[in-house]
N, C-alpha and C positions, 0 to 999 in steps of 0.2 A: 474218568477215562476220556482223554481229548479224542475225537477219530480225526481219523486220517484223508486227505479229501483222495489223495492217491489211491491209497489201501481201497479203498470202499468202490471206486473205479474199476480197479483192474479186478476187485472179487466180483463184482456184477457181471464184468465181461466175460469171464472164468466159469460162471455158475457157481461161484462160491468156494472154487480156490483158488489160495495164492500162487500165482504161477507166475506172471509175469508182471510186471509194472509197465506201462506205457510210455512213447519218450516224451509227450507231451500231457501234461495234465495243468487243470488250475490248481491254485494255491490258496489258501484260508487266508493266510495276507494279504492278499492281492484287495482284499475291501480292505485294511486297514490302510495300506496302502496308499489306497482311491482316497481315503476319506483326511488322511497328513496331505498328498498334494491338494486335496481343494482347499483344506487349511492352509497350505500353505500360501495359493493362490488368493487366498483373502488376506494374509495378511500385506503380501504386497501390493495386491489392490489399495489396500489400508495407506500403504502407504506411500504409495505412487500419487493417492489423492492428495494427500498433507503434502509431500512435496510438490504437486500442483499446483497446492495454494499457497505454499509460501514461495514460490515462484512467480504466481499471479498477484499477491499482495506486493512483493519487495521489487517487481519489475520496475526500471525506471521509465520516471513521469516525464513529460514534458510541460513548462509551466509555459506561457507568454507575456510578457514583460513590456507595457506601453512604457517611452520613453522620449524624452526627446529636450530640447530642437538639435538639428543635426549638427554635427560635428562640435557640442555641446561637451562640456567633463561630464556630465550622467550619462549618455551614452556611452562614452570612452573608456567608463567602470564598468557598466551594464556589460559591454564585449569583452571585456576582462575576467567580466566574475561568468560571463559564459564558457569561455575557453577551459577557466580554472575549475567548474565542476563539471567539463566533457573530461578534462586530463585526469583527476582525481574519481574517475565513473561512478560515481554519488547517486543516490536514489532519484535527485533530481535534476534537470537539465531543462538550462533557458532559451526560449525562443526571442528574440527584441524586437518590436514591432515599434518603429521609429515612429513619434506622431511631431505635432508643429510645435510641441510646448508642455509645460505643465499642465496648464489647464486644456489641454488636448487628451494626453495620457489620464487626465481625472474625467471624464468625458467617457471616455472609451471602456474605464471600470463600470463608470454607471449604468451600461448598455450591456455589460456583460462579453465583451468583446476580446477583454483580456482575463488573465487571473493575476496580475500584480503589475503595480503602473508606479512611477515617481511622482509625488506631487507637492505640490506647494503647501505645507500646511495655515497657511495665510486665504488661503483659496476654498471656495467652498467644496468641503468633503464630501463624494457622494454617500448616501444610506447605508448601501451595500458595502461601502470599505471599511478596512480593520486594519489596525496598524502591526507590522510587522518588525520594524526595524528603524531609526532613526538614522535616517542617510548623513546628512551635517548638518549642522546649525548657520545660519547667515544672520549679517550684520547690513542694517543701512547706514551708509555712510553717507555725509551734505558734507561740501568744501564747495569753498567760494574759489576759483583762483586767482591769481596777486593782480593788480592792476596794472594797466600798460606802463610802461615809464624805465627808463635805464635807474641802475642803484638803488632802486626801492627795494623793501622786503617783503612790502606788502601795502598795494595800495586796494587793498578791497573795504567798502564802505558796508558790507553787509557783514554785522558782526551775528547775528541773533537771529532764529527764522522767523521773529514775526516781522522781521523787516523784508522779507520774500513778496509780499504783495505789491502788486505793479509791477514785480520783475520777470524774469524769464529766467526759467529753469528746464537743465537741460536731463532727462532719464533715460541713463545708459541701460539698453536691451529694448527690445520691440514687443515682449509683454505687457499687458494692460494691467499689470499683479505689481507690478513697480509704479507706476502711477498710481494705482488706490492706494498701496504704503504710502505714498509721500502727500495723497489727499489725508489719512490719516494724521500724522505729523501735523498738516497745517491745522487742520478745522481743534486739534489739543490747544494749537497757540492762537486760536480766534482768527486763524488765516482763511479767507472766504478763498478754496480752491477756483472759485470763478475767477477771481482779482489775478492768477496767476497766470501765465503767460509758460505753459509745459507742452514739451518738445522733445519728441525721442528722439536717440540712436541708435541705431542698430551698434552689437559693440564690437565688430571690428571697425565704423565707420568710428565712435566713437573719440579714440585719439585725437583723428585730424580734425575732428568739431571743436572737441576743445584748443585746441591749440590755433587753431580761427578763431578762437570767443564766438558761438555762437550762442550761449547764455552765460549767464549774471551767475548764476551758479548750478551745483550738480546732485546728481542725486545717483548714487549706486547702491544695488543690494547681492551679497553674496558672502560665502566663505569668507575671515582674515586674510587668507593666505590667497587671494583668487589674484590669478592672472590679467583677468579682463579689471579687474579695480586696481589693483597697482599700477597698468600701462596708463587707464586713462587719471590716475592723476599723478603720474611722471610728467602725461603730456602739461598737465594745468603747471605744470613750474617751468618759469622763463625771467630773464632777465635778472637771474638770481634773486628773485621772489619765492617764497613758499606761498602753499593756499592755503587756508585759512578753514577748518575744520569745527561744523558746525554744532554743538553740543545739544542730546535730546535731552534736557536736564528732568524733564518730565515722563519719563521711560515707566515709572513704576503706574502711573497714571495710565499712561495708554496699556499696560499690562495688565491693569485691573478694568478698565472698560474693554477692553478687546483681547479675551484669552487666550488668541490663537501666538499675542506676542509677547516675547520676554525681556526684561528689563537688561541688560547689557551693555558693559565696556570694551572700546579697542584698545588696547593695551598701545601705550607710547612705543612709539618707531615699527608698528606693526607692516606697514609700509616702505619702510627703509628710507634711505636719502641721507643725506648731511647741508642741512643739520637736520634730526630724525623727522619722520614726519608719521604719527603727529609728535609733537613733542611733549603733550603728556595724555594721560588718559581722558578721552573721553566718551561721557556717556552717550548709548543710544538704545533700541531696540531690537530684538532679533527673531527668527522667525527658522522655521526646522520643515527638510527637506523629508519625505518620509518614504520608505517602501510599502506600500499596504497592495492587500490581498482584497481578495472578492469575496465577499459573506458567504459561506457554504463549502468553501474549499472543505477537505480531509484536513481533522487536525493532525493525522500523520502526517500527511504533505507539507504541512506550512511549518512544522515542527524541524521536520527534515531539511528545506530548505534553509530555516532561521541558524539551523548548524552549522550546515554547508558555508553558511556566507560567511559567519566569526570564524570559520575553521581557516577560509582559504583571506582571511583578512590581510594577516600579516605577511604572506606572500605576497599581498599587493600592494602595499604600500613603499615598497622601494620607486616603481613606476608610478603608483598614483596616490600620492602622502593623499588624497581627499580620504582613501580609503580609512587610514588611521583615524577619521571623526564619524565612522560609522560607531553607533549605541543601541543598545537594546532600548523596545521601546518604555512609553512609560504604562506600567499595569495597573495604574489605580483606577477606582472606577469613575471617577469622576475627570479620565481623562479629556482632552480638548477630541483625539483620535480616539476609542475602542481600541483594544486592543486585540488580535485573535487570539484565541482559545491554544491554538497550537503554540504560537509564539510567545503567549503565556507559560504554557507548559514548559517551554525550551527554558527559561528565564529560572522559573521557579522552583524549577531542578526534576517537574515531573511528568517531565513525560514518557510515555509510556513503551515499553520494550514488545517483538512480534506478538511475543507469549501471552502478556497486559493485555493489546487488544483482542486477539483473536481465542485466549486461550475459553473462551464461554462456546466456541463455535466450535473448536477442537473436540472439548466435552461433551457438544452435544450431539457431534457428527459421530463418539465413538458409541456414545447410547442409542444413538439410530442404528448403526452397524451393525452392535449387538441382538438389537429389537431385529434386525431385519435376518441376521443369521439363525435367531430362535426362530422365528414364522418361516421361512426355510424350511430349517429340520422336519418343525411340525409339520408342513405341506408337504416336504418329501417324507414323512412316514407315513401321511396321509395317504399319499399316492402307494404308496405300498403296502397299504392295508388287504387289497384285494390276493396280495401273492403269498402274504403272510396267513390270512386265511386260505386259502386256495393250497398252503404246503402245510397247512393243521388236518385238513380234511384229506391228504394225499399220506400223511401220518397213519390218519386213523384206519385209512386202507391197505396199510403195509398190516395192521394187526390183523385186522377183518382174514387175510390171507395167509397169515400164521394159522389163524385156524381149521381152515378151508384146508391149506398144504398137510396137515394133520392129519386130514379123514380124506384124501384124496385119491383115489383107485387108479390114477390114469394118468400116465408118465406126460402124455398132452399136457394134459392139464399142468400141470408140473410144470410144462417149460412155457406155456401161456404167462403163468406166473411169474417165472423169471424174468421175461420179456417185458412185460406189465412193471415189473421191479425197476429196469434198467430205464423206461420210461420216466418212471418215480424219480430217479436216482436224478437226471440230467435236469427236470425241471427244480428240483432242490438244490442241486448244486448254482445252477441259475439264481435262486431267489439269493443263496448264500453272495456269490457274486456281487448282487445290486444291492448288496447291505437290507433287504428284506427280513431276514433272520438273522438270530448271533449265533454264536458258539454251542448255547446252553440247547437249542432249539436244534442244531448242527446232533450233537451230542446224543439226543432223545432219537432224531431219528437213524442215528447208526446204529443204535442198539437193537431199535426196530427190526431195519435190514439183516444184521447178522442174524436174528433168531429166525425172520425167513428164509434165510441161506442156509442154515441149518436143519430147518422144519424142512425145504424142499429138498436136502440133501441125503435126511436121515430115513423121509419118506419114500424116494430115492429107491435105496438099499433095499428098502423091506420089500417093496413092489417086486424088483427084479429079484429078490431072494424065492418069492411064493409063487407056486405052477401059476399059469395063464386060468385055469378054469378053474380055479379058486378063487381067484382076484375078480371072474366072472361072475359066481355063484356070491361073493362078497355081497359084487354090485349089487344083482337082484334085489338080497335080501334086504337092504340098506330101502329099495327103493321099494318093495313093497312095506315096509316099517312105516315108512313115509305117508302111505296114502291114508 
């Protein structure tokens, strides 16, 4: 038998009959209720926090990017490849912090100033960097140019660089990374870099130096395809003379004494002209621009960016063909640069999805939930231990007074009891309320009430059925028994 939270309400206020029903009463649902919406409040708690956090993991980064000299092709990519992952709104986005140079932008990794700089891999690498990306590879080029004179083709006396000693040589750019390549080169061919007579350009000034003669010969390092190397040895051809292109024929040599360079050819007419220049291949050595990152980045970060760049590559290369000679870096271990871990990952096809990394924190955030929603419960039935005893003992005195109503002579008394009852009733409906008792506990004490409603009802009848001095003489007798 379910009771009724109604029924049992309006019998209390009735004295035990059904008469009316109230228009307002609680409901027995009303805690199952309570207890689906706080469910339900956790579950979107639940999940309001997972979406928090993969909110706060996937927000986009902002990286900073040392770079330089100004108005430099790495800069003019670097603002390129910013624009390109602000417009594509990619997890990461670059800041460029212009510096004087390569070894400026490596400088500035090693201080921790930036998270990803361009450098020279010829240069020395700080500790803390890791290679990310292989920006392009450069070539040093030496050409003599032709000798003064009308009708010649070539009046330069300097066929071989060990004939460079006692002359003057001119290094186009204002890096000091272009002078040690070309101390490099000499001290291979037993050239005492003191014996030389080197003299930089800056390389817009460059052109007009050569075309002055103001060395014996030249020294360029960059790209095949570089603008600042094809202008300044346009300028070196005059008088319809070609210059005279100096071969490193020992390349593999200086590649095994100094790892940072690799053996390499310019491919014939890589420089154009008629007749091609050069006009056939020759050997020399080459050295690789690199992107690296700060040791400790997120390898989601650097994973994400290493996408970012191959993604929006081929977008750039109409405006900047350099773009086309970006490569992944090299991942063995025994590379010249480290490779990062992320940019690994990117390479080697594994890196990892939101799920990958965080799914260990998901799992353990819902084992905490769960821990925390059992110690909950137990605390809040803890807390309700006092009301659930407090309606076992408000039970046992519903009986106590079926008894009492039984043997009762006194219509008072009677309605003490029902009063008493209706007390009973409100603080029980209470505990039911605040999920204190169930149903089954609900249940024992309606049975209680009705056979006091009954007991008081039936007792009732008899009272008013029997003379007044009967019920007196009752009492007495009852009460002298007693003593």
């Amino acid at each position: 038998m379910k009771p009724s939270v109604k029924r049992l309400f309006a019998r209390s206020m009735t004295g035990g009959l059904d008469l009316v029903e109230p228009p307002v009463a609680p409901s027995p649902r009303s805690s199952v209720r309570r207890t689906m919406l706080i469910t339900l409040a956790g579950l979107l708690a639940i999940v309001g926090a997972l979406a928090g956090g993969y909110y706060f993991a996937m927000r986009p980064v902002s990286l900073r990017i040392a770079v330089g000299p100004a108005n430099g092709d790495d800069v003019k990519l670097v603002q390129a490849l910013t624009q390109a992952f602000a417009q594509s709104h990619g997890y990461v986005r670059l800041r460029p912090v212009q510096t004087d140079g390569a070894a400026a932008s490596a400088k500035d990794i090693a201080d921790s100033k930036v998270d990803l700089a361009i450098i020279r891999g010829d240069l020395d690498v700080p500790k803390n960097a890791q290679a990310v990306a292989t920006l392009r590879k450069n070539v040093a080029v030496l050409w003599v140019p032709p000798a003064k004179g009308k009708g010649k083709k070539s009046g330069a006396k300097i066929t071989k660089i060990s004939q460079l000693a006692g002359r003057r040589v001119g290094v186009v750019g204002r890096t000091q990374a272009n002078v040690n390549l070309l101390k490099v080169i000499l001290q291979q061919y037993g050239v005492d870099p003191g014996k030389v007579d080197i003299v930089q350009f800056p390389a817009p000034e460059a052109p007009e130096a050569i075309r002055n003669q103001k060395a014996d010969a030249y020294l360029a390092a960059g790209p095949v395809n570089s603008k600042i190397i094809a202008e300044a040895i346009n300028a070196s051809t005059r008088d319809g003379g070609t210059p005279t292109f100096l071969a490193i024929d020992s390349n593999e040599a200086i590649a095994q004494n100094h790892p940072v360079y690799e053996a390499a050819e310019i491919p014939a007419g890589a420089f154009g002209g008629s007749p091609d220049r050069p006009d056939d291949e020759v050997k020399t050595i080459s050295f690789s621009h690199h992107v690296v990152a700060r040791r400790g980045l997120s390898d989601a970060t650097i994973a994400a960016f290493t996408r970012q760049l191959f993604a929006v590559r081929q977008q750039l290369m109409a405006e900047f063909p350099l773009a086309a000679k970006i490569e992944t870096p090299d991942t063995d271990k025994d590379a010249a640069i480290p490779v990062h871990p992320g940019a690994a990952a990117f390479v080697d096809g594994e890196e990892k999805t939101f799920l990958d990394r965080y799914s260990d924190y998901i799992w353990w955030g819902l084992m905490a939930a769960s821990a925390m929603g059992s110690a909950g419960a137990w605390f809040a039935g803890y807390l309700k231990k006092d009301e659930r005893s407090n309606n076992s003992s408000l039970r046992e005195r519903l009986l106590e007074m079926i008894a009492r109503a039984r043997r009762s002579d006194s219509t008072e008394e009677l309605d003490q009891m029902q009063a008493e009852a209706d007390e009973i009733l409100r603080d029980t409906l209470q505990c039911f309320e605040h999920g204190a008792i169930e149903e089954g506990a609900l249940t024992a004490f309606n049975i209680a009430l009705e056979q006091l409603h009954h007991a008081v009802a039936d007792r009732k009848a008899l009272l008013l059925s029997v003379p007044q001095n009967l019920q007196r003489a009752g009492a007495q007798f009852r009460a002298t028994a007693t003593l």
